[in-house]
C-alpha positions in Angstrom: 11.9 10.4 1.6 11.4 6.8 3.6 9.2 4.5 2.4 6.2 4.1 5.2 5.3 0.6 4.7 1.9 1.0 6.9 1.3 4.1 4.7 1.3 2.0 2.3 -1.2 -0.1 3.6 -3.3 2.8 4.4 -3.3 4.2 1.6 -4.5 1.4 -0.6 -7.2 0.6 2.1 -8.7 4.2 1.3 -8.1 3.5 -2.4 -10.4 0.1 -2.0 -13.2 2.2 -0.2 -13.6 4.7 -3.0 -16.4 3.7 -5.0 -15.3 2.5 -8.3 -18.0 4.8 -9.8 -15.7 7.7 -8.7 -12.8 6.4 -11.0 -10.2 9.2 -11.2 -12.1 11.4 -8.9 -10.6 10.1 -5.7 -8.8 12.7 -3.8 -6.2 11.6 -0.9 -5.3 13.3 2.0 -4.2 11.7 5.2 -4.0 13.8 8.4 -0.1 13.6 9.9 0.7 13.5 6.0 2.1 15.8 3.7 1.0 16.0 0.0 4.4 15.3 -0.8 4.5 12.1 1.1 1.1 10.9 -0.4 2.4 12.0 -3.8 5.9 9.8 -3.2 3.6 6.5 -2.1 1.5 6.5 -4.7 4.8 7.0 -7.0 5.9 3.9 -5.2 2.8 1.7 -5.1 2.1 2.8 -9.2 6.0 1.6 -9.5 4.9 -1.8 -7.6 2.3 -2.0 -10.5 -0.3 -1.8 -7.0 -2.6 1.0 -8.3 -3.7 1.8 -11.8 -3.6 5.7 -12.3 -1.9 8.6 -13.9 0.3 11.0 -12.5 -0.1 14.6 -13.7 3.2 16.4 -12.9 3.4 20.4 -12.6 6.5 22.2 -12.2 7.2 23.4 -8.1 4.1 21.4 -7.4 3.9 17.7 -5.6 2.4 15.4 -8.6 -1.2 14.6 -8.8 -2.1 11.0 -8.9 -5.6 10.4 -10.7 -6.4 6.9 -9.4 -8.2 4.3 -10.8 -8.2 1.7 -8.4 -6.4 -1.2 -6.8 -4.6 -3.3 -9.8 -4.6 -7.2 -9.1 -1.4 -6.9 -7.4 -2.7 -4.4 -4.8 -5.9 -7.0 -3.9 -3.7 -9.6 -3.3 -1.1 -7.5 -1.0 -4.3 -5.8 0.4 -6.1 -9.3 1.3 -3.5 -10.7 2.4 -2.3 -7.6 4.7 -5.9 -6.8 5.4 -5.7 -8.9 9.4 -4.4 -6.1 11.7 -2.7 -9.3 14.0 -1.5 -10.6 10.7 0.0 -7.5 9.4 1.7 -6.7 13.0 3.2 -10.3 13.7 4.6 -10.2 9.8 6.5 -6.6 10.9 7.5 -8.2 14.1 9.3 -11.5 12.3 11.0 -9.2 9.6 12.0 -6.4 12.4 13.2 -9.2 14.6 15.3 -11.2 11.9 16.3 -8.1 10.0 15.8 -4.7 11.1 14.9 -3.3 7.8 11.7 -3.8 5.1 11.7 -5.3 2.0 8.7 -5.5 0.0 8.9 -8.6 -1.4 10.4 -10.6 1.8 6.9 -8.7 3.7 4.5 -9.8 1.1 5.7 -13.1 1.1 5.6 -13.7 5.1 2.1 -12.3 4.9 1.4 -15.2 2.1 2.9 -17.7 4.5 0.9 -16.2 7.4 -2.2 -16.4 5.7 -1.6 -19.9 4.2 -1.0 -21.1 7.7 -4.1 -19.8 9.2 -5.8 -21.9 6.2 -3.9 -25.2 7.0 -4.4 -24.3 11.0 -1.2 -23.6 11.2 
């Protein structure tokens, strides 16, 4: 499966919105996505140390993630991903210099984005 980097972004977006309260209880399901590909991002963002959850695995069945919430790596990518302009012009640079996504080269273009924006940049 392809890593979808604005389902990525989505995805932690809905997990922000989920009242804390609810810890555990939050249920994802994203129309134009399977539960396999929700399953595999949140694999991926729990990998990137993004969200803090469990994953309860059952044999023939996509795993469940029981989320927690948004660790302090997952604010920071989501604040700084947050700006819809921000988010598009940092795809447009790495598409146009490179073709292909890297997590780490897109966080840090949208840190240098949102840093300029501070400094008027």
């Amino acid at each position: 499966m392809k890593r979808d980097m604005d389902f990525i972004r989505e995805i932690i977006l809905a997990i922000e919105a989920h009242p804390e309260s609810d810890a555990y209880d939050l249920e994802l399901s994203f129309p134009g996505h399977s539960e396999d590909e929700v399953s595999y991002h949140c694999r991926l963002l729990f990998d990137a140390a993004m969200i803090d959850g469990k994953c309860i695995q059952a044999m023939g069945e996509p795993d469940e993630w029981m989320i927690r919430g948004l660790t302090w790596a997952g604010h920071e990518f989501l604040e700084a991903s947050r700006d819809d302009s921000r988010w598009n012009k940092a795809k447009k640079i790495i598409s146009e210099k490179t073709g292909s996504f890297s997590f780490e080269i897109l966080k840090s273009i949208l840190m240098d984005l949102m840093k300029g924006a501070i400094s008027g940049g």
